[in-house]
N, C-alpha and C positions, 0 to 999 in steps of 0.2 A: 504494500500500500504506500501512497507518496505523500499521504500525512496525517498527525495526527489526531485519532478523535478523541478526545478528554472524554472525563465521565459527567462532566457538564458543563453548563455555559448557559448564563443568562441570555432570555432573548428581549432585548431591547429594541422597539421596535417604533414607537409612540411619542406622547408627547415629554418622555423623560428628558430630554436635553431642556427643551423651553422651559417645563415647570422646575427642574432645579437651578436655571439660570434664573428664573424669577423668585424663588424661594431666597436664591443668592444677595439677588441686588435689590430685594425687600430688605434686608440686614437683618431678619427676622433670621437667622440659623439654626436657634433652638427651638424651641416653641413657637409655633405660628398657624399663619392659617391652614395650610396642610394640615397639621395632624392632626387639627378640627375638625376638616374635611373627609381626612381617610378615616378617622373613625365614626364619624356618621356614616358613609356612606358604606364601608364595609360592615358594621353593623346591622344596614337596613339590606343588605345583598344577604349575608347567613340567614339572615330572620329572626336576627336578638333584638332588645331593645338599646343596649347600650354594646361599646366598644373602650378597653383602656389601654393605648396601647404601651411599648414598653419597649427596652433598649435591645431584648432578645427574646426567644421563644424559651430560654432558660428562667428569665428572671420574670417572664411571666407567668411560671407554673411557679415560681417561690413568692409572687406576690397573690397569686392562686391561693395557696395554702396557707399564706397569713391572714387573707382577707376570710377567711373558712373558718380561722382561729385552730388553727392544729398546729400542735405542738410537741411536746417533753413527755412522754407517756400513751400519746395515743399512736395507731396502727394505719399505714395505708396501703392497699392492693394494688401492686404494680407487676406489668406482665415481666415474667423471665426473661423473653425475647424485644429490646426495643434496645433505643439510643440512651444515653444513660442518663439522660436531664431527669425525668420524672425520678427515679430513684437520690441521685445525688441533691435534689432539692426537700426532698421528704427529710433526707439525715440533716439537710441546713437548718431546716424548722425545730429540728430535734428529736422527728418523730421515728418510727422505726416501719423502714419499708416491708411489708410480707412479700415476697416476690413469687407466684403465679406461673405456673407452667400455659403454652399457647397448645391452641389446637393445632396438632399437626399439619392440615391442609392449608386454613386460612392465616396461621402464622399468628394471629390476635389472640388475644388473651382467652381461655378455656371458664365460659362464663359457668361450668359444674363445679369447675377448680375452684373461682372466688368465691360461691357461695358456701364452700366447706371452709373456706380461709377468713369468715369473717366472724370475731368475735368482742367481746363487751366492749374493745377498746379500740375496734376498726372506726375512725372515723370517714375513710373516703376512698374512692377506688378510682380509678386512674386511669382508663380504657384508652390503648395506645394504636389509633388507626394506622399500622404497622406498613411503609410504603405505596399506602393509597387505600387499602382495602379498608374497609369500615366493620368495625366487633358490631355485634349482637345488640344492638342498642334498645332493642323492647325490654330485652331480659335483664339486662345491666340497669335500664331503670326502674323496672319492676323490684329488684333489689334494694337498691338504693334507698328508693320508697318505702319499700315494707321494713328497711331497718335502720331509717332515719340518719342516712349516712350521705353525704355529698358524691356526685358525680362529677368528674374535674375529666373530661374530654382530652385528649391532647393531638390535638392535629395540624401537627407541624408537616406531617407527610399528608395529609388528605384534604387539604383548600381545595373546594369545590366538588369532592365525592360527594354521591347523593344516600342515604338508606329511607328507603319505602316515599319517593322525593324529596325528603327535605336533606338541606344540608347538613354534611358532618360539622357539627361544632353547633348547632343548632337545639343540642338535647340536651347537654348536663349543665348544671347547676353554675360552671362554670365550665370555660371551654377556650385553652390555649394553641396560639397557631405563633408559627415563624416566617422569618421573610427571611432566613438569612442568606448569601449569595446562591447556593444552588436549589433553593426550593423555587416550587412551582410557579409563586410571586414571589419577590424580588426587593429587600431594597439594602442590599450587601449586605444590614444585619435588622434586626428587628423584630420584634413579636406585638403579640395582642391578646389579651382575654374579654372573651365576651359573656354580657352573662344578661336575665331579665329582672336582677333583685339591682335597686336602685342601693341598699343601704351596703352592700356588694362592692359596687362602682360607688359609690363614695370611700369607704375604707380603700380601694386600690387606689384612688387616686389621691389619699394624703400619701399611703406608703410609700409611692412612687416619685414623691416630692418629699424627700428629706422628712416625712410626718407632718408635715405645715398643713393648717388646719387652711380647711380651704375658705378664702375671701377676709385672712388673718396673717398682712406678711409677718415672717421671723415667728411665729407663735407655733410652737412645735407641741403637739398632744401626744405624738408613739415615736419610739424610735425609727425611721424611716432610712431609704433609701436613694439614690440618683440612679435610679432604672429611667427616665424618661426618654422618649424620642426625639429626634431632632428635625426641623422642618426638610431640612435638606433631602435625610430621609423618607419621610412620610410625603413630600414633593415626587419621587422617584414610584412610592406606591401608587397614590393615588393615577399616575401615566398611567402601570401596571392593569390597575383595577378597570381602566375605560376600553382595555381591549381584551377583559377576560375572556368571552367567549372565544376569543380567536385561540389563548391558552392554550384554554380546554381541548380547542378540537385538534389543534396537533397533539397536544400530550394523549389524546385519546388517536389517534392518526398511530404514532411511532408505536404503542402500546401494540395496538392490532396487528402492526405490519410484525413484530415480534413475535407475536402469538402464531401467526400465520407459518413465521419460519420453522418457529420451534415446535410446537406443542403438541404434533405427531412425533417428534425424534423420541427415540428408544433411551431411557437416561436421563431426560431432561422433565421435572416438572413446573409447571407455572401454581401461584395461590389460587387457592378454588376462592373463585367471588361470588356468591350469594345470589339468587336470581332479584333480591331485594335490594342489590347493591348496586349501583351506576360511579363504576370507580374513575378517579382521575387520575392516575398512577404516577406517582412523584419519580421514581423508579422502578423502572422494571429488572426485576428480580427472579432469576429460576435457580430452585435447589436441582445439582448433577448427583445423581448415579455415577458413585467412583469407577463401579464395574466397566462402566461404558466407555471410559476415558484413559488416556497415557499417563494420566496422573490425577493425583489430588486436588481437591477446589483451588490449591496457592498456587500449585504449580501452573494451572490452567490462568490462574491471575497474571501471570511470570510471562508465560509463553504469548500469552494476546498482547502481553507491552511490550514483547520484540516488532510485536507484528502491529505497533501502533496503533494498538486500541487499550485504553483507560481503562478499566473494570475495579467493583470494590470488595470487600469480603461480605458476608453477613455481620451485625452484631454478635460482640461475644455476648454469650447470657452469662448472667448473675452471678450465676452456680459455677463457672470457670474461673473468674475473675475472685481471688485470695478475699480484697480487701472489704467484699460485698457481704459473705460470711452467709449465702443464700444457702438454701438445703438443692439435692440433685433435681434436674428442670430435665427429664430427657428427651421431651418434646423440642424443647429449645435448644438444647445441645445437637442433636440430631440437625433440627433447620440449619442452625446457626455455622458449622461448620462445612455445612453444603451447601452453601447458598453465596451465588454470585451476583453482583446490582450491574446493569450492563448501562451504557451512557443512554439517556432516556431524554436531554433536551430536545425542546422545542422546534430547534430548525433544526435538529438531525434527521438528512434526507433517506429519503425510502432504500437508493443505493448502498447508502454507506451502511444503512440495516442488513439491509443482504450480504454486504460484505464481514458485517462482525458474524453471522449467522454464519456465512462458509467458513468464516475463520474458526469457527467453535467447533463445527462438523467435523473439518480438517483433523481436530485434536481427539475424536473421536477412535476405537477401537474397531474394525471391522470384526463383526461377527456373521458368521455359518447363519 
């Protein structure tokens, strides 16, 4: 091949140049009308009532969890298999993550698992839309509900998945997305929680501002933080946001043309998505069959980056990683070490698809 395809690349496409140049030469950098703006407007796009947004899709699941009031003694349900924000922000609050084995096909959290993992001291469960696909959201808030516990969404990888139509981030109690440079939207870093409780969205947004009580400068009521966003950024979203639908239809374009390549080959699985589900797949992702191949899932990562194509591992689960002290996950061990993210941007064309799909076959064992 005669050049490289990364494993992603923002597509910038819109009015991001002008609106950051006007964001600019307002003098307004920090705080402005942007992020007035994208938070209304992505707000009323999910289908919440409010939007807060926030410096990262990390510090918006720890301003998540303080605004929930969870703390030093209580319990949260986080799957085995995800990126490690929702766990390492549980231990910031103090609390002690229970970590959750996934269903083997869809890779999302195993909603029989959580409902045996919840007890006096579970305050909130953490449903992690795992590379687009969207968990069991009836039965996670059935839960929730009958045991008076918070649902905290996290859909860093699923902006704009749909389950039974409505939007992912649109069900829990509160409900975290990212922008950071490779996800679906875009504003090199950022995040947002959205949620329908007003006194929710007020605590997030003293947290979010050093504790400052709001319309009381210098007057600090909680110890807070400087998670806020900056216009420059939320300038960059908001472009983003006015050509979502165009997103969508290639992230769902490259998605299919993958499917198409792969998902007869012998070795290769894709996540089973739900006929309730209308995914928008951040990355696409298939667990191999070691059997089928010239080597192991690394080696196959090794051999595509001779051959100029990017690829990423799976998440380590929990349970592998020392400092986590999680119990055995062998659903999540099993995905997790089979599992390749193949480049999934937006303008990656149909060709260059075919081409990482030869190049994977290639690597392939001919069998009888």
């Amino acid at each position: 091949m005669d050049k490289m395809i990364p494993w992603a690349k923002p597509y910038l496409f819109g009015n991001e140049k002008d609106f950051i140049l006007d964001a600019l030469y307002s003098t307004w950098i920090s705080g402005g009308k942007y992020v007035e703006k994208f938070e209304r407007d992505f707000a009323r796009l999910i289908g919440t009532k409010y939007a807060v947004t926030a410096s990262s899709g990390t510090t918006a699941l720890h301003l998540a969890l303080l605004a929930a009031g969870i703390g030093p003694g209580d319990e949260v349900i986080v799957p085995g298999f995800t990126f490690v924000a929702p766990a390492n922000t549980v231990l910031q609050v103090g609390a002690k993550p229970v970590y959750v084995d996934i269903d083997p096909k869809t890779w999302c959290i195993d909603v029989n698992e959580v409902e045996k993992s919840i007890t006096d001291k579970t305050k909130a469960i953490i449903p992690v839309h795992v590379y687009g696909n969207v968990c069991e959201m009836e039965t996670l808030m059935k839960i929730a509900k009958d045991k008076g516990i918070y649902l905290i969404e996290d859909v860093a990888e699923a902006v704009f998945s749909r389950y039974r139509g409505r939007f992912a981030g649109s069900f829990g109690d509160l409900s975290c997305f990212s922008f950071q440079a490779t996800k679906t939207i875009t504003m090199g870093e950022g995040g947002a929680v959205l949620t329908n409780d007003e006194k929710l969205r007020e605590r997030m947004n003293i947290l979010r501002n050093h504790g400052m009580r709001e319309g009381k400068k210098y007057w600090h009521d909680v110890v807070g933080y400087n998670y806020r966003l900056t216009n420059l950024q939320a300038a960059l979203g908001c472009a983003q946001l006015e050509n979502a639908d165009k997103i969508i239809a290639e992230k769902v374009r490259v998605h299919k043309k993958y499917f198409e390549n792969l998902s007869d080959v012998p070795g290769i699985d894709f996540q089973h998505i739900s006929t309730e589900v209308e995914p928008v797949i951040w990355a696409v992702a298939i667990k191999i069959n070691q059997e089928y191949f010239k080597g192991d899932r690394d080696f196959l990562i090794m051999e595509l980056l001779k051959r100029d194509i990017e690829t990423r591992p799976g998440f380590y689960p929990f349970s592998v990683m020392p400092l986590y002290n999680a119990k055995p996950l062998p659903n999540a061990e099993s995905v997790g070490k089979n599992i390749i993210s193949l480049p999934s941007y937006p303008s990656l064309s149909d060709d260059d698809i075919d081409n990482i799909c030869n190049q994977l076959k290639s690597l392939m064992i001919m069998k009888e």
